[in-house]
C-alpha positions, 0 to 999 in steps of 0.5 A: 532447520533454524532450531538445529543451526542455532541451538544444537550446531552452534550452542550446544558446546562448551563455548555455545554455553559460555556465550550464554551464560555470559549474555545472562550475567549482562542481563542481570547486571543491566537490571540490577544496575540500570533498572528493569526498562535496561534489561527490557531493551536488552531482551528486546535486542535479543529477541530482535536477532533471530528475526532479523536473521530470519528476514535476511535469509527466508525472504519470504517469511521478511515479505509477509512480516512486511506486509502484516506490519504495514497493516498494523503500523498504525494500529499499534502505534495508536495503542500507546506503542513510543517504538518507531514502527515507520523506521521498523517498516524502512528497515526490513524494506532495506534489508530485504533489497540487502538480501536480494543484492547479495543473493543477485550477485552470487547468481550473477543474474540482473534480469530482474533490473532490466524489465521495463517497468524495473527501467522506469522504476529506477529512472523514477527513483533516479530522478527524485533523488537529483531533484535535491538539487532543485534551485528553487526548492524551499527546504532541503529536508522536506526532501529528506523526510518525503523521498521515502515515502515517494521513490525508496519505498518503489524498492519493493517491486524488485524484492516482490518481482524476484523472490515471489518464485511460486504459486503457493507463495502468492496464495498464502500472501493472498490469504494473509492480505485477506485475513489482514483486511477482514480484520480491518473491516471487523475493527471498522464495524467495532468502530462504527457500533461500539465507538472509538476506544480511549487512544484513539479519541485522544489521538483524534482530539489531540488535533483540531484539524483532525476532529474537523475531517473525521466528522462530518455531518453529525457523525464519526468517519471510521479509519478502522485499523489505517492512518485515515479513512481514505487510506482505509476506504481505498484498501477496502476496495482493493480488498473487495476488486481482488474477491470479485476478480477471483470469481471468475478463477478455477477455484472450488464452489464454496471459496468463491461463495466466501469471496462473494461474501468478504466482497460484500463486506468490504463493500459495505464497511468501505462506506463507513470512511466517508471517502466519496472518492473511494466508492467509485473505484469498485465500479471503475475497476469492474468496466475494465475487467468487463472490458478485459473478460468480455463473455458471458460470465462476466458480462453476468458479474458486471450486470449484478454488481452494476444493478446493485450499485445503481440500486443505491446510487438512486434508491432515495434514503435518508441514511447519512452514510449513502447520501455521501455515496450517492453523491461521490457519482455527482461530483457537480454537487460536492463542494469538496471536488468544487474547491479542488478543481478551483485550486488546481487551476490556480496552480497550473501557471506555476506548474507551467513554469517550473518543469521540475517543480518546487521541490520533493515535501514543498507542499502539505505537512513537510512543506508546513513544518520545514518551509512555512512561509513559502509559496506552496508550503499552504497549497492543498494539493489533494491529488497525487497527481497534483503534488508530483505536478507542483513539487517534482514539475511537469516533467516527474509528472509526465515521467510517472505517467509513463509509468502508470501506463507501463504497469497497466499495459504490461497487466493486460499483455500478461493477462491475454498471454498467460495460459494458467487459469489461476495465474491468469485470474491472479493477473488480472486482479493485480491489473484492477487494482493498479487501475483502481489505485490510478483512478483513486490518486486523482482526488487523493493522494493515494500511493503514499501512505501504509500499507497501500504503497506496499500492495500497490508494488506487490499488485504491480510485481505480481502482474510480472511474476504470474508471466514468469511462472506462466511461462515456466510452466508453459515454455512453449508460450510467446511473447507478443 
C-alpha cells in the first residue's frame, strides 16, 4: 500500500519525475560543492522522510521501531555513532502522541485520558512540570534536562493503551521484546567469555568512576547491550518473569518448552551484571503470582523455582559471581545497602521539611553539573523512591506511590475479570513485572533509564488493553 501511494499515485508523472530529478541535481551539487559528508546528510534526510511517515501513520509499526531503538540506543551509541540517538528516541514518543492527538480528535473519543491511572498519569506529569517553579531548587536546568526522563516519557502509556487494538499485536511486541533480549543476553555471554570489544573499553575507561563500579572483585561486571549492569540485570528479569508468567498460558507444548528455556538463560546471564538488587526480583515476582494463581500448577512452578533458588542462595562455592547472589538475600551483610540506609536516614529531616523537595535533577549527575555547590548536588540517592522524595518532596513521593498502587490494583482487578485465557496470562504478566520494577526502584533507580521506562509503560498499558479486548470479546463480563 505505501509503494502505490508513493511511487505509482504521486511520482509516476511528468511532475513526480521533475521533483525527482530536481532532488538528484541537489544531491549532486551538495556533493560536489560541499564534500561527500553534505550529500550524505542529504540522503540521510531523505532516507528519513519515509520512515517519519511510516511512524505517524501505521503507529504501530512507530511503537516496535520505539521499542527496538530503545534497546539498541546504547549499543549504537558505543559503536562510535555521534547521532543523538536519546533526541531520535524523544522524537518518535512525541510523534507517535502527535499522531494519537490528531487520530482522538478526528473520532472525538477521550476515553483513553479518563481512566484512573491516565488521571494519575497526568496529574504525575502536571505536577513536575509546576514543580520548575520551585523556590528553593538550585538550578533551572537541572529541570530541564531531568523531566523527560521522569514525566514526558509517561506519554507513552496513552499511545500503548490506545493504539495497541489487537491480540496478534501484543504477541508480535512480545516476540519482538523476547527476540531483543535474547540478543542482550547473547551479548553478555560475548561479553563475559570474549571480553569487551575496543569502544566499549574506551568508554569504560574514559571515566574513572565508571571503571571503579563495573569491577569489583577481580572481575568485569557486564552491562551487555544496556547503559549499565543494573539497567541490563533488571530487563533481564523482567525478560525472564514474562517467560515464567507465560508457563502457565493456553499455548502449545514446545513454546512453553523454549520459554522455559529463555527463562534460564535470563536467569543465568542476569548474574553476570552483579546487580545484587536484580537477583531478588525473580523471586519476589514469583510470591505474588503464587499469591494471584494459587493451584496446583502453579503452586508446582513456585515449588521448582523456590527449590532452585534456594539451591544457590545455600550451596557453598567459591564461584565470585554466586557469592554476590548469595549475598543480594543478606542484605546485613552488604555494605553497599549499609551505606545506603545510613544516608537515607540522613536525608529524611530534609525530606521532612520540604514538601516539594529541591528541585527536579538537584541530585546525581544534572544536580553535579548544573548546581555543584549546593546541598544535594553530592547526595547519592541510589533509590527511585529516595530521589522523587528529596528532589519532588514528600508529596511527589506520596502521589507516585498512589500511582504505583493504581497500576497494581488495576493488574489484579483485570486478572481476575478477564475470561480470555491468553489475554488473562498476558495480564498477569504485565502485573509481575510492574511489581518487580516497584520492589527493583527501592535499592536503585529503576524507571529512568532506556529501554526499561519504555516496558515499564508498555507492561502498565497492557494490563488495560488485555480488560479492553476482554471485554470486547466477551460483552457480557462485568465490571467489579
Amino acid at each position: 500500500m505505501l509503494r502505490q501511494k508513493l511511487l505509482v499515485e504521486k511520482f509516476r508523472n511528468p511532475l513526480g519525475f521533475s521533483v525527482l530529478l530536481a532532488v538528484s541535481l541537489c544531491i549532486a551539487a551538495a556533493t560536489a560543492y560541499k564534500g561527500i559528508i553534505a550529500g550524505a546528510l542529504m540522503l540521510t534526510g531523505l532516507a528519513a522522510l519515509p520512515v517519519i511517515y511510516s511512524i505517524a501513520a501505521y503507529p504501530r509499526f512507530g511503537m516496535m521501531a520505539l521499542l527496538l531503538i530503545s534497546y539498541l540506543l546504547f549499543f549504537l551509541m558505543r559503536q562510535g555513532i555521534s547521532f543523538p540517538m536519546g533526541t531520535l528516541v524523544d522524537g518518535i514518543q512525541l510523534l507517535l502522541f502527535a499522531a494519537m492527538l490528531l487520530r482522538l480528535k478526528k473520532e472525538q473519543n477521550g476515553s483513553v485520558f479518563r481512566e484512573p491511572v491516565a488521571i494519575l498519569i497526568m496529574i504525575w506529569i502536571g505536577y513536575n512540570i509546576v514543580v520548575v517553579a520551585n523556590p528553593v531548587a538550585a538550578s533551572r536546568l537541572a529541570w530541564v534536562y531531568s523531566v523527560r526522563s521522569v514525566a514526558i516519557v509517561m506519554l507513552m502509556y496513552f499511545i500503548f493503551s490506545y493504539q495497541i487494538r489487537s491480540v496478534a499485536f501484543i504477541r508480535q511486541l512480545f516476540k519482538l521484546w523476547l527476540a531483543l533480549a535474547v540478543f542482550g543476553a547473547l551479548y553478555a555471554i560475548k561479553q563475559e567469555y570474549i571480553g569487551f570489544s575496543f569502544y566499549e573499553l574506551e568508554w569504560i575507561r574514559s571515566d574513572p568512576r565508571i571503571e571503579e563500579l563495573f569491577f569489583i572483585d577481580a572481575h568485569w561486571r557486564k552491562f551487555s547491550i544496556f547503559s549499565d549492569p543494573m539497567v541490563y540485570s533488571y530487563n533481564m528479569a523482567a525478560a525472564a518473569i514474562l517467560c515464567l508468567s507465560l508457563l502457565s498460558g493456553p499455548f502449545a507444548g514446545w513454546k512453553k518448552a523454549v520459554l522455559a528455556l529463555l527463562a534460564v538463560l535470563f536467569g543465568w546471564v542476569m548474574l553476570y551484571s552483579g546487580t545484587r538488587s536484580a537477583y531478588v526480583l525473580i523471586p519476589a515476582a514469583m510470591i505474588l503470582y503464587s499469591v494471584l494463581k494459587f493451584n496446583r500448577r502453579s503452586m508446582l512452578l513456585i515449588g521448582i523455582t523456590g527449590t532452585f533458588f534456594a539451591v544457590l542462595v545455600f550451596t557453598p562455592t567459591s564461584n565470585p559471581l554466586l557469592i554476590r547472589f548469595q549475598t543480594a538475600f543478606k542484605p546485613s551483610d552488604d555494605p553497599s545497602f549499609n551505606v545506603r540506609t545510613t544516608n537515607q536516614k540522613l536525608i529524611q529531616p530534609y525530606i521532612r521539611s520540604h514538601p516539594i523537595g529541591g528541585g527536579l535533577g538537584a541530585t546525581g549527575g544534572w544536580g553535579q553539573r548544573f548546581a555543584p555547590d549546593s546541598y544535594l548536588a553530592n547526595f547519592p540517592p541510589d533509590s527511585g523512591y529516595v530521589r522523587i522524595a528529596v528532589e519532588l518532596g514528600w508529596i511527589g513521593l506520596l502521589l507516585f506511590c498512589i500511582l504505583m498502587f493504581v497500576i497494581l490494583k488495576a493488574g489484579i482487578d483485570n486478572y481476575y475479570r478477564i475470561r480470555d485465557p491468553e489475554l488473562k496470562t498476558y495480564c498477569l504478566a504485565m502485573t509481575l513485572i510492574i511489581f518487580a520494577f516497584n520492589i527493583g526502584n527501592y535499592p536503585q533507580e529503576a524507571l529512568v533509564q532506556f529501554p526499561s521506562n519504555i516496558i515499564f509503560f508498555l507492561a502498565a498499558a497492557l494490563i488495560n488493553v488485555t480488560y479492553r479486548l476482554d471485554r470486547q470479546m466477551h460483552p457480557e463480563t462485568k465490571t467489579l
